[in-house]
Backbone and ligand atoms as CSV (ligand in chain L), in Angstrom:
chain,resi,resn,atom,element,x,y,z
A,1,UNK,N,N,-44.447,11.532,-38.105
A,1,UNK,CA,C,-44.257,10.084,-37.926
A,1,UNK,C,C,-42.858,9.668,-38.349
A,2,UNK,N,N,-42.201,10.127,-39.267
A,2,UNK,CA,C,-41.082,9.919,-39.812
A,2,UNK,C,C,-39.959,10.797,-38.954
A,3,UNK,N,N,-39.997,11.567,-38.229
A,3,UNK,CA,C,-39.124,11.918,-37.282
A,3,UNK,C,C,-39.371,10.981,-36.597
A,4,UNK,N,N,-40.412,10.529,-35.735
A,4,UNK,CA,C,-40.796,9.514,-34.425
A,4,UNK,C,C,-39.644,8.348,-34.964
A,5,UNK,N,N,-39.507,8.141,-36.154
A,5,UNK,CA,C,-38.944,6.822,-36.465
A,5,UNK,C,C,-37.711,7.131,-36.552
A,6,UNK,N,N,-36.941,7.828,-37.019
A,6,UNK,CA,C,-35.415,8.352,-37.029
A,6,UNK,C,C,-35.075,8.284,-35.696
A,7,UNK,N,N,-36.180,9.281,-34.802
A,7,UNK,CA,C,-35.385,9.595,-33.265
A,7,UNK,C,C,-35.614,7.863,-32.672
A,8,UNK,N,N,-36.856,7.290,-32.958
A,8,UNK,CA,C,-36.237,5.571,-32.661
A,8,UNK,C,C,-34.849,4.799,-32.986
A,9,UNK,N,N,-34.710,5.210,-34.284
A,9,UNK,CA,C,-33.598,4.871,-34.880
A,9,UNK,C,C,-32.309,5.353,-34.123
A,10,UNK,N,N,-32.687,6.267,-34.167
A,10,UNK,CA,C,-31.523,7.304,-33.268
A,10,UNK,C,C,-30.648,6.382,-31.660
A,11,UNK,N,N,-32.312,6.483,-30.937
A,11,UNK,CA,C,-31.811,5.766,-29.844
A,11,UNK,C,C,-31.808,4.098,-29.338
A,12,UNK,N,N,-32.700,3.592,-30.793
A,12,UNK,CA,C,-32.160,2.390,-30.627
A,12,UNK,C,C,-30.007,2.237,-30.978
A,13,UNK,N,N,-29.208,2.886,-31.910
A,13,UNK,CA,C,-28.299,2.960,-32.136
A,13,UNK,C,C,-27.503,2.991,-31.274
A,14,UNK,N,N,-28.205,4.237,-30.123
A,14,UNK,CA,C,-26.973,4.524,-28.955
A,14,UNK,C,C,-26.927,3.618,-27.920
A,15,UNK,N,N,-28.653,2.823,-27.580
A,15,UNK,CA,C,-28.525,1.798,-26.640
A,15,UNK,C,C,-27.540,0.713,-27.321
A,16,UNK,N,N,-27.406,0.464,-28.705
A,16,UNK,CA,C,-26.814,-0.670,-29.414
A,16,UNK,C,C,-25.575,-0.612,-29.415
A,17,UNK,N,N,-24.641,1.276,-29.278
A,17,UNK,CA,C,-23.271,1.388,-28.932
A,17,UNK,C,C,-22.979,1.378,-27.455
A,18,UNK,N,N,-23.407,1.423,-26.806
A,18,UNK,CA,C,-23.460,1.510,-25.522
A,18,UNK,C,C,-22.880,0.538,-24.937
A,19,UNK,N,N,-23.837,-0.560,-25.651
A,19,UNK,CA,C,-23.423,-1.826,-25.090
A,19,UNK,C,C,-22.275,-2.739,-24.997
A,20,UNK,N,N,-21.280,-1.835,-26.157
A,20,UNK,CA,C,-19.615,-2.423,-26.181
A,20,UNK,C,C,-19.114,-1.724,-25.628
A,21,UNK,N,N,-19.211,-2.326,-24.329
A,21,UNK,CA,C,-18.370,-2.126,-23.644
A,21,UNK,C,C,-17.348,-2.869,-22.398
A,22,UNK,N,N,-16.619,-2.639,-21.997
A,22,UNK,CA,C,-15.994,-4.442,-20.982
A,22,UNK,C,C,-16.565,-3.535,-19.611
A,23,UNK,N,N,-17.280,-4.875,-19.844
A,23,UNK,CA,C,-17.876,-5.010,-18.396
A,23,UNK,C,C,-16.557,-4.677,-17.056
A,24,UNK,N,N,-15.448,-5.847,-17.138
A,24,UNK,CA,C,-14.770,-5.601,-15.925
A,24,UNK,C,C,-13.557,-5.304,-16.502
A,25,UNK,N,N,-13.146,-4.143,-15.665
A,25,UNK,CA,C,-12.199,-3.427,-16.352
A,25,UNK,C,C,-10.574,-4.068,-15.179
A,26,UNK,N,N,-9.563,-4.046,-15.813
A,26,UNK,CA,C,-8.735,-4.793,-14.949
A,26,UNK,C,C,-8.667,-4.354,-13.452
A,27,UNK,N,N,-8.831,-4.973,-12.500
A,27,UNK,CA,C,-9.122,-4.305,-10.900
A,27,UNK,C,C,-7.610,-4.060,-10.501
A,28,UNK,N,N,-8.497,-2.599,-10.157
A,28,UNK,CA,C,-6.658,-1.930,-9.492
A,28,UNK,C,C,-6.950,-1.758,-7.913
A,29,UNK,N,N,-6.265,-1.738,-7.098
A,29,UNK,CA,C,-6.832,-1.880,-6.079
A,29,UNK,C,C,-5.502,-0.743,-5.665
A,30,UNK,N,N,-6.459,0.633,-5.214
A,30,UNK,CA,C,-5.177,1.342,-4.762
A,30,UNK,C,C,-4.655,1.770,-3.201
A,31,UNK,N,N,-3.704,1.401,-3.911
A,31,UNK,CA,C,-2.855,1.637,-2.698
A,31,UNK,C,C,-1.917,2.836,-2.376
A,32,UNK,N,N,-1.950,4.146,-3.092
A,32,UNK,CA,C,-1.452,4.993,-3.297
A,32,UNK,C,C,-0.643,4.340,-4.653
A,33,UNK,N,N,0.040,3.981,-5.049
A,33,UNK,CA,C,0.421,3.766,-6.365
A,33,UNK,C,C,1.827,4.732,-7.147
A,34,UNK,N,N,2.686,4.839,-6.559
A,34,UNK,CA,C,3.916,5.102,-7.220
A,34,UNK,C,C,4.854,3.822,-7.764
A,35,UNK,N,N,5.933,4.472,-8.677
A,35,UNK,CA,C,7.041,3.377,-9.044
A,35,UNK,C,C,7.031,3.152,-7.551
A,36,UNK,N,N,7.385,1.650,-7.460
A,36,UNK,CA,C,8.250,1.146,-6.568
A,36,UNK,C,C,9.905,0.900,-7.007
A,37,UNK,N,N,10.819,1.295,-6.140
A,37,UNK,CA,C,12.252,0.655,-6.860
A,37,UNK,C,C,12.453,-0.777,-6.972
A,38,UNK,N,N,13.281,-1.075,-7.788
A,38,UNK,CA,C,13.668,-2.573,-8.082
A,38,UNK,C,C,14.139,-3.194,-6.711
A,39,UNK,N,N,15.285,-2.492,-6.192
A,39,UNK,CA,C,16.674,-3.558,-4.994
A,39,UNK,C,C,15.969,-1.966,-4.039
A,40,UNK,N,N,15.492,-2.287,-3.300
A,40,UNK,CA,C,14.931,-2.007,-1.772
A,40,UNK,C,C,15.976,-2.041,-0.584
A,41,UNK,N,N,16.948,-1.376,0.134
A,41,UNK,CA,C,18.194,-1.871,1.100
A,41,UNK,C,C,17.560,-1.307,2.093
A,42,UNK,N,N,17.691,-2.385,2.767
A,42,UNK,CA,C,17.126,-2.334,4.548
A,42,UNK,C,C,17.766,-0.853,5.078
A,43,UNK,N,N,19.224,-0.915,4.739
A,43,UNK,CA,C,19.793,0.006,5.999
A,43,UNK,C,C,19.608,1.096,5.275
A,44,UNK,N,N,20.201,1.448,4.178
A,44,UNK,CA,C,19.715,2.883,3.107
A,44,UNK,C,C,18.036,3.315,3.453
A,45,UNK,N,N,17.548,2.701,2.871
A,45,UNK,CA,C,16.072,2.801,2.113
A,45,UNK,C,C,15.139,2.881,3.652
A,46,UNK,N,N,15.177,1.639,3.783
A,46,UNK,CA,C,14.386,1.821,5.156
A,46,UNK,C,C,14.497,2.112,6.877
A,47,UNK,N,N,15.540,1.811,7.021
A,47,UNK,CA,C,15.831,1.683,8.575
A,47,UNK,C,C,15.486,3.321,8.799
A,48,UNK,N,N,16.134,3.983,7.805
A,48,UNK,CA,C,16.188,5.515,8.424
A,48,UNK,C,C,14.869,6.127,7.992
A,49,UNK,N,N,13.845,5.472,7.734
A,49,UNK,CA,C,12.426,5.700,7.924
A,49,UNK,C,C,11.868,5.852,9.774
A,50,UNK,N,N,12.825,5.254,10.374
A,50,UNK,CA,C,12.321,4.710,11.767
A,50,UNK,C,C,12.506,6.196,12.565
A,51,UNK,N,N,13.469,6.919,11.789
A,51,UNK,CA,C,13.931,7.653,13.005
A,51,UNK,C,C,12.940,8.952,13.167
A,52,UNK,N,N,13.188,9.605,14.657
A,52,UNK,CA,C,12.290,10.650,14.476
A,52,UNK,C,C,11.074,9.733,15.368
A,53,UNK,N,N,10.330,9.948,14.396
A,53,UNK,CA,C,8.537,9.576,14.634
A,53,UNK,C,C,8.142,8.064,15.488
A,54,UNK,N,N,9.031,7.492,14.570
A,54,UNK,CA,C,8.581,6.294,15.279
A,54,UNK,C,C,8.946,5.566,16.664
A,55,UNK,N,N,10.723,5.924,16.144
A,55,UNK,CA,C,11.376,5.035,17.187
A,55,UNK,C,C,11.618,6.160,18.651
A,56,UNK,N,N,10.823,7.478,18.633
A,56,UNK,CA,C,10.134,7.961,19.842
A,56,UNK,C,C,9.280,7.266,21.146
A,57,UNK,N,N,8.382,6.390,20.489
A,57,UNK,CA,C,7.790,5.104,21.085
A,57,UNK,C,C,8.128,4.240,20.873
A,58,UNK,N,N,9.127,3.283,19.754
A,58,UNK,CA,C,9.309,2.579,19.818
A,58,UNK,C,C,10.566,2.185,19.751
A,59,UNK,N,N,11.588,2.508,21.454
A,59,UNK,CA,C,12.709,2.751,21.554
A,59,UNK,C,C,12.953,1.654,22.793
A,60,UNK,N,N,12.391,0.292,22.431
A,60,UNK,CA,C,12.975,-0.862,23.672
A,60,UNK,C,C,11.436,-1.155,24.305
A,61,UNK,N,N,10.578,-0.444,24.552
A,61,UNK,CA,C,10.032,-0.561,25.209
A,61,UNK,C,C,8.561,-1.277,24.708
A,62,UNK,N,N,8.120,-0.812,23.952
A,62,UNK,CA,C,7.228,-0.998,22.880
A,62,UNK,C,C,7.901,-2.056,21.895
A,63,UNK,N,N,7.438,-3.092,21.254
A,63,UNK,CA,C,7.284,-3.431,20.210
A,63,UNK,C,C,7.002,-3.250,19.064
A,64,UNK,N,N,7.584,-3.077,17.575
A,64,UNK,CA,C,8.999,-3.413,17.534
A,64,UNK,C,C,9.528,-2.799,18.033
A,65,UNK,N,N,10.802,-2.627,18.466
A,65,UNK,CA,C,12.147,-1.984,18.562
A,65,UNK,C,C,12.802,-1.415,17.098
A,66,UNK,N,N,12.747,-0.212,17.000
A,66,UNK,CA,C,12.601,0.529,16.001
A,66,UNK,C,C,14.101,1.080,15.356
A,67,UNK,N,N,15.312,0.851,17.095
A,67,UNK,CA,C,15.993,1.586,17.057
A,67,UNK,C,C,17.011,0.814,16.208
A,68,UNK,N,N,17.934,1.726,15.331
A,68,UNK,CA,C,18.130,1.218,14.404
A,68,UNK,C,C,19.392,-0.557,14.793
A,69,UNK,N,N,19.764,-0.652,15.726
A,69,UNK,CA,C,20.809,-1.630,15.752
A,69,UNK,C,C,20.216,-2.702,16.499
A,70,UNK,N,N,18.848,-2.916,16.236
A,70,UNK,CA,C,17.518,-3.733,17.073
A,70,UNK,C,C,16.340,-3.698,15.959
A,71,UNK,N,N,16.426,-2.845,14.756
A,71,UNK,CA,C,14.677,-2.967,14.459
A,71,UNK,C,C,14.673,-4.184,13.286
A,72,UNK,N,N,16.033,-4.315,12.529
A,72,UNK,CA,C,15.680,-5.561,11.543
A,72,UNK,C,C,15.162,-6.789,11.984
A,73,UNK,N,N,15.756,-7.412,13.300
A,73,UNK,CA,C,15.429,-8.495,14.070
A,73,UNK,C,C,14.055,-8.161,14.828
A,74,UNK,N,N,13.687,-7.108,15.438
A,74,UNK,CA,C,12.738,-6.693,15.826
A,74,UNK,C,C,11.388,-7.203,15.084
A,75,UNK,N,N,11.428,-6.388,13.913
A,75,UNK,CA,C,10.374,-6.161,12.839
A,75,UNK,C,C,10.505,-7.947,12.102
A,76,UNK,N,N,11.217,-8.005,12.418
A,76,UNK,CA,C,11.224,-9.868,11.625
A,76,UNK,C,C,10.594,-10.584,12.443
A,77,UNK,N,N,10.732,-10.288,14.118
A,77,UNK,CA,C,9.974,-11.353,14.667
A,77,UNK,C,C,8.852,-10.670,14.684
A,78,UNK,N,N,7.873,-11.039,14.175
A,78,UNK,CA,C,6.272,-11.069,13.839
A,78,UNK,C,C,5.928,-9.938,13.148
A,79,UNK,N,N,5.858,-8.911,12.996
A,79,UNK,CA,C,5.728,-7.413,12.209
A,79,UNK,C,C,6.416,-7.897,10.938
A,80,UNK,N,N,6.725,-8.472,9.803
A,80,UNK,CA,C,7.302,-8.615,8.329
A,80,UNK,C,C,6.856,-10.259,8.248
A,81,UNK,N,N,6.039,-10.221,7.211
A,81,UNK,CA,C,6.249,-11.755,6.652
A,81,UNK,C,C,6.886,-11.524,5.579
A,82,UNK,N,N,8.349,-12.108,5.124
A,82,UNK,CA,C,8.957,-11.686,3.875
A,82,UNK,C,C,8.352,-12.087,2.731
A,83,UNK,N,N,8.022,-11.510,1.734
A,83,UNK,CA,C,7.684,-11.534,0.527
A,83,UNK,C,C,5.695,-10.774,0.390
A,84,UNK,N,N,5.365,-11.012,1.796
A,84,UNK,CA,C,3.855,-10.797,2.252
A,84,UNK,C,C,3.825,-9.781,2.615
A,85,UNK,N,N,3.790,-8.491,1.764
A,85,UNK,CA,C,3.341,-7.150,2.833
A,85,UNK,C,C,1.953,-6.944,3.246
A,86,UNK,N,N,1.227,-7.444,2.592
A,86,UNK,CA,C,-0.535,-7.756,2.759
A,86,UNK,C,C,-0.889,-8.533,3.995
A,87,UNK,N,N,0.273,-9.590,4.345
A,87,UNK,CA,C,-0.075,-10.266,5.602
A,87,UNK,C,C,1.179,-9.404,6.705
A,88,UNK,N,N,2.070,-8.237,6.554
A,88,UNK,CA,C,2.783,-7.728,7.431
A,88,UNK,C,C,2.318,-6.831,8.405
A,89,UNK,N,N,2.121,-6.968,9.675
A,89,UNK,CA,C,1.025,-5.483,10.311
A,89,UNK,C,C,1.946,-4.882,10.378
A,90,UNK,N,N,3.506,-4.658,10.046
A,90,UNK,CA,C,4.144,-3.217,10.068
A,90,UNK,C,C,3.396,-2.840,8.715
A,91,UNK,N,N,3.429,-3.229,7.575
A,91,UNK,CA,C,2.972,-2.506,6.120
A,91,UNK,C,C,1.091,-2.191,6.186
A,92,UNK,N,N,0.735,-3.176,6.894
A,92,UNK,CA,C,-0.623,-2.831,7.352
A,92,UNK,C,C,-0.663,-1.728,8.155
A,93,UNK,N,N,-0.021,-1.497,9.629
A,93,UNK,CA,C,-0.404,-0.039,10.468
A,93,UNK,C,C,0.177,0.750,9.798
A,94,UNK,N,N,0.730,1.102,8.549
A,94,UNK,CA,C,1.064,1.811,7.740
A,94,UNK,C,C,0.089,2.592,6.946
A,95,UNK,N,N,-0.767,1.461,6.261
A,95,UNK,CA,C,-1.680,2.261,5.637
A,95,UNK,C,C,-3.072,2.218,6.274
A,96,UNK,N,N,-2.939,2.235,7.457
A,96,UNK,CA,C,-4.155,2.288,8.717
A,96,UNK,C,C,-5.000,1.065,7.936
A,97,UNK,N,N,-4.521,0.160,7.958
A,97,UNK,CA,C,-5.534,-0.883,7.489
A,97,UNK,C,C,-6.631,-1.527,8.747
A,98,UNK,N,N,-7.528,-1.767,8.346
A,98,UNK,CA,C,-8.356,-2.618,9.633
A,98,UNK,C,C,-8.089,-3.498,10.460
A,99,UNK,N,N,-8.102,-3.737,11.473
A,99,UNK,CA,C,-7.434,-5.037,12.241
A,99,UNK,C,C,-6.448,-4.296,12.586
A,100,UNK,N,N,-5.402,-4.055,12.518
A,100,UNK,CA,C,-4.119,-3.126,13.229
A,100,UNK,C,C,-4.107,-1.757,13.631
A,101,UNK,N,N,-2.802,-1.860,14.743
A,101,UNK,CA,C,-3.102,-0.415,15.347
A,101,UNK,C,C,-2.790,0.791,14.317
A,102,UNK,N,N,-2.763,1.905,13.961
A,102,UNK,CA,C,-2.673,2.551,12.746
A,102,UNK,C,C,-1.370,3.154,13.191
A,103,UNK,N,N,-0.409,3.115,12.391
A,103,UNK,CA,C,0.911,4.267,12.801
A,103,UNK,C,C,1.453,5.015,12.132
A,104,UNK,N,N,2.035,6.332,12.139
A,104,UNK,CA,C,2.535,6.299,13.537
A,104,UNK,C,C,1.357,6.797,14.562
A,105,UNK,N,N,0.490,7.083,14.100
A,105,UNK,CA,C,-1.392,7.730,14.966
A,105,UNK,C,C,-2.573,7.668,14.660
A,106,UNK,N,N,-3.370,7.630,14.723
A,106,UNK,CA,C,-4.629,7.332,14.258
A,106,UNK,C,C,-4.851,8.564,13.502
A,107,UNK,N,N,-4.423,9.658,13.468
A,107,UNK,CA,C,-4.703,11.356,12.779
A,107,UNK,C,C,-3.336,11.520,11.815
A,108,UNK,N,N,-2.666,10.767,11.886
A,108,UNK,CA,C,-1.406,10.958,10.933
A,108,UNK,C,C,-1.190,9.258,10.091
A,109,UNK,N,N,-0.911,9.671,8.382
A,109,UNK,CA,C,-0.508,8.545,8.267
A,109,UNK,C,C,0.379,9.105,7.510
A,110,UNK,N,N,1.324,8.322,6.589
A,110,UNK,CA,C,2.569,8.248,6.080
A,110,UNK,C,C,1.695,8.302,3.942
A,111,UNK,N,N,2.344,9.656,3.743
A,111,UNK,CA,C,2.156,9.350,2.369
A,111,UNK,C,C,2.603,8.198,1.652
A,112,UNK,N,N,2.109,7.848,0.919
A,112,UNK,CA,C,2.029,6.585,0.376
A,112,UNK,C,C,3.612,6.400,-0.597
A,113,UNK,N,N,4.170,7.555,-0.875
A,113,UNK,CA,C,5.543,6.842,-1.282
A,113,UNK,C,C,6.457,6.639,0.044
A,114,UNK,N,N,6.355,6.610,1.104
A,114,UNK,CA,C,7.084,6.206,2.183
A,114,UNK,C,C,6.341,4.508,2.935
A,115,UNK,N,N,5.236,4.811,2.321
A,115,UNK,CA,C,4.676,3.489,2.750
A,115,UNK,C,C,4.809,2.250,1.813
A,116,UNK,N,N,4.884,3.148,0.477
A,116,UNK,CA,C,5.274,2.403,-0.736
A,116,UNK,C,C,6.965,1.140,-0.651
A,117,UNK,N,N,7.688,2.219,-0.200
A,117,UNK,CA,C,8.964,1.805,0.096
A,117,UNK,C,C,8.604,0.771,0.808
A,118,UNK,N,N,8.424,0.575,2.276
A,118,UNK,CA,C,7.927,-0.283,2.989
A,118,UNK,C,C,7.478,-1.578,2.497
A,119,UNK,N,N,6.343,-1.134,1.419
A,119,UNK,CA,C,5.434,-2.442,0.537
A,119,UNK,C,C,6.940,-3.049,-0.008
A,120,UNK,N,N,7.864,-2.376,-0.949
A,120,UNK,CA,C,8.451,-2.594,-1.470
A,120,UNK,C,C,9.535,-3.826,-1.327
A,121,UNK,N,N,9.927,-3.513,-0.176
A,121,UNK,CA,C,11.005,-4.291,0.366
A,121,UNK,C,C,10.432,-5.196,1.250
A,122,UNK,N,N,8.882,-5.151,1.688
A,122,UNK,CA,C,8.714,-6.522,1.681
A,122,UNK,C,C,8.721,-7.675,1.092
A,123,UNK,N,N,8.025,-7.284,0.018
A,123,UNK,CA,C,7.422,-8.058,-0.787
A,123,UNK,C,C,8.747,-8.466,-2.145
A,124,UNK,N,N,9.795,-7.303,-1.881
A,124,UNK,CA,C,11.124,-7.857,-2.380
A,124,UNK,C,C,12.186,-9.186,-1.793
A,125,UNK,N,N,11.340,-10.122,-0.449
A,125,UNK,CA,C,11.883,-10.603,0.633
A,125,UNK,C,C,12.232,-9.983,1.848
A,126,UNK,N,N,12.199,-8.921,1.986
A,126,UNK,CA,C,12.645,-7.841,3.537
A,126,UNK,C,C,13.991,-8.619,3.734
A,127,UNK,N,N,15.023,-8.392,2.827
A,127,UNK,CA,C,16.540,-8.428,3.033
A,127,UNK,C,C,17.050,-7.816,3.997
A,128,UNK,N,N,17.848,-8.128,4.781
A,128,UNK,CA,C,19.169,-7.920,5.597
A,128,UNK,C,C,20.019,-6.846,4.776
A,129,UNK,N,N,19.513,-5.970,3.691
A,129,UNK,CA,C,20.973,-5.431,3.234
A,129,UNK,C,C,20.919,-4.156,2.943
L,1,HEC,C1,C,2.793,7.676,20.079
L,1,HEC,C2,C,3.573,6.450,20.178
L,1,HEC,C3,C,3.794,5.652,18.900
L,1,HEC,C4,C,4.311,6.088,17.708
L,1,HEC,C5,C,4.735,7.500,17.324
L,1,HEC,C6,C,4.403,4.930,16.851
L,1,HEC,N1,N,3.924,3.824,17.508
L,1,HEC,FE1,FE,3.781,1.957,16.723
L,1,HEC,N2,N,2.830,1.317,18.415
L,1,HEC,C7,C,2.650,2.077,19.565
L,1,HEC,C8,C,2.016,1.241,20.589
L,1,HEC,C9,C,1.658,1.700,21.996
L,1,HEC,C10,C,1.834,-0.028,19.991
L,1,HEC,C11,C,1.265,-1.302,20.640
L,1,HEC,C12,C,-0.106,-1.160,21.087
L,1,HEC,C13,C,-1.019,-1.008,19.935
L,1,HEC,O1,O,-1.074,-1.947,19.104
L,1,HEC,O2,O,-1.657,0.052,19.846
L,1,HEC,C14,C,2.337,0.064,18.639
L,1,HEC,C15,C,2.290,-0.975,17.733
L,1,HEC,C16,C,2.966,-0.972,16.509
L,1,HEC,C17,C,2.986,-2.076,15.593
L,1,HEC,C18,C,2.224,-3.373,15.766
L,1,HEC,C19,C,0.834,-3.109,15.195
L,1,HEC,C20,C,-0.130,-4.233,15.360
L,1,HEC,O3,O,-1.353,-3.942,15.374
L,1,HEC,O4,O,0.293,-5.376,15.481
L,1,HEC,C21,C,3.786,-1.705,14.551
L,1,HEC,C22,C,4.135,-2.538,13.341
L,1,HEC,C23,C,4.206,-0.342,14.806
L,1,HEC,N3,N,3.684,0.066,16.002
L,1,HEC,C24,C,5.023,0.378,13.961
L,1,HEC,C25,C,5.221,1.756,14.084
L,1,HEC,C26,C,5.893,2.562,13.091
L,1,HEC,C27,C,6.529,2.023,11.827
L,1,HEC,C28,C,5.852,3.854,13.528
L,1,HEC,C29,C,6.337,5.103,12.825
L,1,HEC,C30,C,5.690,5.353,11.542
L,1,HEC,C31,C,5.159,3.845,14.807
L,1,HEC,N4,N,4.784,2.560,15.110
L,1,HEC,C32,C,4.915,4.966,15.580
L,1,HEC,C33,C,3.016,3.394,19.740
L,1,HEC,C34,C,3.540,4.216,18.757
């Protein structure tokens, strides 16, 4: 009987530690998750993301215009809301988000520090520089 009551004791204790605990823990919502850099430059940092893969299809013909002396103005009219990469469908078909077409393919996406960059300099304003 006196064990019965210890091992009560026992697990009333652990239900009683148990219970401190935080409920909601700060929400991370990931997105692949590297540093991002501070100053983001259009022509350094990103433009020469375009080449190769993308601006294959999207060389005049397709929307945006990828190629590099056409894609800042390109990607500004409608593809970048500056400061909004969450509302940008270039940073969206990036990380194949829902609602947009996924790029650069539906079987390929862009590791997340190249997509990161992208987030980056949106949401830094998507500068001209
Ligand atoms: C195989 C050809 C192809 C490649 C490669 C490709 N795209 Fe596209 N992209 C398209 C086509 C076609 C559309 C428009 C039709 C559609 O939405 O599917 C499009 C649409 C887009 C859109 C608009 C998406 C939307 O839903 O509004 C963006 C932004 C975009 N592409 C960016 C890129 C970027 C950045 C790359 C390189 C990582 C890339 N694309 C590579 C063919 C391609």
């Amino acid at each position: 009987m006196k064990n019965f009551i210890k091992i009560l004791i026992v697990i009333a204790m652990g239900l009683f530690l148990n219970s401190c605990y935080y409920d909601s823990f700060p929400q991370v919502i990931d997105e692949g998750g590297g540093e991002i850099p501070d100053d983001i430059s259009y022509s350094e940092d990103i433009m020469p993301l375009w080449e190769g893969q993308c601006v294959a299809c999207h060389n005049g013909n397709i929307p945006p215009d990828l190629r590099p002396q056409n894609s800042y103005n390109s990607l500004l009219d409608g593809f970048v809301e500056p400061g909004k990469s969450l509302e940008s469908s270039l940073y969206l078909s990036l990380i194949h988000a829902p609602g947009v077409s996924p790029m650069p393919t539906p079987e390929n996406k862009w590791p997340a520090a190249k997509s990161d960059l992208v987030k980056g300099w949106i949401d830094q304003g998507a500068k001209n520089n």
